[in-house]
C-alpha positions in Angstrom: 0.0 0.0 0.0 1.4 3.1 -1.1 0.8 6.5 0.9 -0.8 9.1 -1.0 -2.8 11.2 1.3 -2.0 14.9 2.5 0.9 15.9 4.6 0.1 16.3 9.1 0.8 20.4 8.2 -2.7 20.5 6.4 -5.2 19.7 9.0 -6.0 21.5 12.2 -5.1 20.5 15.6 -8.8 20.1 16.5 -9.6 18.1 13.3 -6.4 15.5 14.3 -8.2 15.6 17.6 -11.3 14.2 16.9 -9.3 11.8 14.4 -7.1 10.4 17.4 -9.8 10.4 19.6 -12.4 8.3 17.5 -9.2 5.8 17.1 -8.9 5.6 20.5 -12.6 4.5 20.7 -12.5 2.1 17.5 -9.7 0.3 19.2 -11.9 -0.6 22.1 -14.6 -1.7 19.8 -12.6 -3.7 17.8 -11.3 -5.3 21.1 -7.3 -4.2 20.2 -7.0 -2.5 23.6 -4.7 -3.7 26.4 -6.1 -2.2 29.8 -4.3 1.1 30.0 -1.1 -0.3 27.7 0.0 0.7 24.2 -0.4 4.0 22.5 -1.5 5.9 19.4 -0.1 9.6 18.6 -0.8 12.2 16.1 1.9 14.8 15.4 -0.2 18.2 15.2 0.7 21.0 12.4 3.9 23.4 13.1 7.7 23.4 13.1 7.8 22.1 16.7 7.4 18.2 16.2 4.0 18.7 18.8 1.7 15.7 19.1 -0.9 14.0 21.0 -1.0 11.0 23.1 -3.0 9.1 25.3 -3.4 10.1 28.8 -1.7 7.2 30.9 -4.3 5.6 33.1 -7.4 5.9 30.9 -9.2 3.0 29.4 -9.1 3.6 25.6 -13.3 3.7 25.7 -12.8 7.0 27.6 -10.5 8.7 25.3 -11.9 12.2 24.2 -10.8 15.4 22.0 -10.3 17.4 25.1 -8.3 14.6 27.3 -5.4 13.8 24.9 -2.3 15.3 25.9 -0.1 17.5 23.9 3.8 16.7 24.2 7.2 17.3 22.6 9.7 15.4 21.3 12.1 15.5 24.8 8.3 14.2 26.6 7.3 17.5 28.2 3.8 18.0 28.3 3.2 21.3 26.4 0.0 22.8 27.8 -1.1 22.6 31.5 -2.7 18.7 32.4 -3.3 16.3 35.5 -3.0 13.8 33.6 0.9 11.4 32.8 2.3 10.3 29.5 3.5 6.5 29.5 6.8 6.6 29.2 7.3 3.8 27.1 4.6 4.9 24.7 6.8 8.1 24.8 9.9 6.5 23.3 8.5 4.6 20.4 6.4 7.5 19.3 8.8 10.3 19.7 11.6 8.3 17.4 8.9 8.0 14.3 7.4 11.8 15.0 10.9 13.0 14.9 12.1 11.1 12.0 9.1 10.8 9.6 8.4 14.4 8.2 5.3 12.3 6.4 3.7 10.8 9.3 1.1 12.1 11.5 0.1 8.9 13.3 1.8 6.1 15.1 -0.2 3.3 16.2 0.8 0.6 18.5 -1.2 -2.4 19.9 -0.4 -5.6 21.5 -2.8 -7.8 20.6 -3.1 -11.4 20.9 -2.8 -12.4 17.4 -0.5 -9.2 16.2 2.1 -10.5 19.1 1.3 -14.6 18.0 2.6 -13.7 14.5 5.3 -11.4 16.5 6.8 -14.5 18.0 7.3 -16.2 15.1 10.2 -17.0 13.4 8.7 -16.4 9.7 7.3 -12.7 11.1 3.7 -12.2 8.7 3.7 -14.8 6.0 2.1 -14.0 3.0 -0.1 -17.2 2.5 -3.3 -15.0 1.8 -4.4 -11.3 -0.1 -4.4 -9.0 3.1 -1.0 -10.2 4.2 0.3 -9.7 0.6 -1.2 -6.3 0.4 0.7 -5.5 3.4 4.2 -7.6 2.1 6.5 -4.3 -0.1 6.0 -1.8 3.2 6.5 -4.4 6.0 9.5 -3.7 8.2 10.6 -5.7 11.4 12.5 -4.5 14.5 14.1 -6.8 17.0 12.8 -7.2 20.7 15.2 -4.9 22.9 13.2 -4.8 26.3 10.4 -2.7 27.7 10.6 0.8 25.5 12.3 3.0 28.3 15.3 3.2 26.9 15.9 6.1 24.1 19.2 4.9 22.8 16.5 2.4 21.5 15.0 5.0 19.0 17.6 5.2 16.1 17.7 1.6 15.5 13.7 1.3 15.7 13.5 4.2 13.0 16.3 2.5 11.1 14.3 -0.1 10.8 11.1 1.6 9.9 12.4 3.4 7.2 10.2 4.4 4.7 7.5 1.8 5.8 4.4 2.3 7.1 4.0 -1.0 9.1 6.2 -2.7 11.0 6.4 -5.9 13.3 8.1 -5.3 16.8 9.6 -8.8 17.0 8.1 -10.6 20.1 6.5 -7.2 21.3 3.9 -6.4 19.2 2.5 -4.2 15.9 2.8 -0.9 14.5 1.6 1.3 11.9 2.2 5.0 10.3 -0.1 7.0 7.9 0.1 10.4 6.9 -3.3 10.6 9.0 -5.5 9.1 11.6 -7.5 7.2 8.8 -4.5 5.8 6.9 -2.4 4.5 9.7 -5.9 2.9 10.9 -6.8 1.4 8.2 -3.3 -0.1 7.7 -3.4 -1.5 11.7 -7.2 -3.0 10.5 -5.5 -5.1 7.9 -1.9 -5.7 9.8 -4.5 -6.7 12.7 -6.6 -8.9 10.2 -4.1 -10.8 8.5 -1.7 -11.9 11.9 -5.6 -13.0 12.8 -5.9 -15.1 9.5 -2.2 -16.5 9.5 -3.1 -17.7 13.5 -6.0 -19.3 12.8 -4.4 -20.8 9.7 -1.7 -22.6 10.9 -3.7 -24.0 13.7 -5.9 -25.4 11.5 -3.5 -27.5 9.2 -0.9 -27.7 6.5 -0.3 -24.1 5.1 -0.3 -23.6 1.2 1.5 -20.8 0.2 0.6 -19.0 -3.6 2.6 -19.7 -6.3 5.6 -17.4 -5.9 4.4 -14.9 -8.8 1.6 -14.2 -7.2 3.5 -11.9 -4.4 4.6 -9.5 -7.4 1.1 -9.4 -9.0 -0.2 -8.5 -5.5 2.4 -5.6 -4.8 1.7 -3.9 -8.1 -2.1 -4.0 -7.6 -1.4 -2.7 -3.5 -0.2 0.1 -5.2 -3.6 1.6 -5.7 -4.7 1.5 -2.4 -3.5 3.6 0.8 -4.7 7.6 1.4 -7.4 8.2 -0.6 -9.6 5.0 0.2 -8.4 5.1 4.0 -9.8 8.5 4.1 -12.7 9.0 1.6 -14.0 5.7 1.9 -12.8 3.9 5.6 -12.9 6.5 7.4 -15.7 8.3 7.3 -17.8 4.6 7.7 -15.8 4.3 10.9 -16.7 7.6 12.5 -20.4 6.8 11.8 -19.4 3.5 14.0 -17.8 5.4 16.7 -20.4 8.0 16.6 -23.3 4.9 17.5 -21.3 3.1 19.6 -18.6 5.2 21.5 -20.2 8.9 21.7 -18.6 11.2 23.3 -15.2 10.8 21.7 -15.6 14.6 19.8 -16.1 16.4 23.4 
């Protein structure tokens, strides 16, 4: 999947908001969230590298506009707050924030099937379409402990490169998008596809496609990114959080 949507500079603080907000909530639906654990961010537009994180202690279904906290990239919280930043969530997001002009959000989950597939020695395998969609951007970084330390962050975003999805070896997932809507929509089918490889090989003897298959796959991935995530995705999935998680825009 190739990124083709705007760059964080165009949108407003108060439209990334709502945006991180209703991912916030959407995680929760989809049943991704782990207690109080993992983090999303959303750098906001200006020259200072700003962005928005999850107030440590709240479940994700509680997650508001108005509650996220506004941070830089050294951790200090930016305007007045009772409210902590997780210190771990910190490191991971302040080494893609600072490195990726492109991105505005990070995602990171620790699901059950994202860290299954995590574990494995063969990382995501592409034995179906959603894994193959994923295959030409996926990027892996090896396990180095609990994300405290920052000399950790040049090697994570050396790893990242210019992907958009990555596999924190026996850790977890994570996703970038130049928006809210297109580093959700690549976490849906990261998310999906560890699902579909777990149940898979607990089923039986894998068949992988015949090897050609994979460079049909990449070229047609090429089409897809931005412009559905946001036009098309996204504006379904606000609907969602609007009828199930309301409250998210306050």
């Amino acid at each position: 999947m190739q990124a083709v949507s705007q760059s964080p500079g165009n949108r407003t603080e108060a439209e990334i908001r709502t945006d991180l907000a209703a991912a916030y909530r959407l995680v929760a639906l989809f049943g991704w969230d782990d207690l109080v654990f993992t983090h999303i961010s959303a750098r906001i537009p200006g020259p200072d590298h700003h962005f928005l994180i999850n107030p440590y202690g709240h479940l994700f279904h509680e997650i508001s506009a108005s509650s996220l906290v506004k941070i830089d990239l050294e951790g200090n919280v930016i305007e007045p707050t009772s409210h902590m930043v997780n210190a771990a969530g910190f490191t991971i997001h302040s080494a893609v924030h600072a490195a990726r002009e492109d991105v505005e959000c990070v995602i990171h989950l620790h699901t059950v099937a994202g860290t299954a597939v995590s574990c494995l020695e063969t990382g995501l395998a592409p034995i179906h379409q959603s894994a193959m969609l994923l295959n030409s951007q996926l990027a892996y970084h090896d396990y180095e402990g609990v994300a405290l330390n920052h000399d950790e962050r040049p090697r994570l975003v050396a790893d990242l490169g210019e992907s958009n999805i990555m596999i924190l070896r026996n850790h977890g997932t994570l996703t970038t998008g130049r928006s809210v809507a297109e580093a959700f929509t690549y976490m849906y089918f990261l998310e999906r596809s560890c699902a579909i490889q777990v149940a898979a090989q607990s089923s039986g003897k894998v068949r992988y496609p015949a090897g050609q298959v994979q460079n049909v796959v990449d070229e047609q991935s090429k089409s897809l990114g931005g412009v559905a995530a946001e036009r098309l995705v996204w504006p379904a999935l606000l609907r969602l959080a609007d009828e199930r998680s309301p409250g998210f825009r306050n």
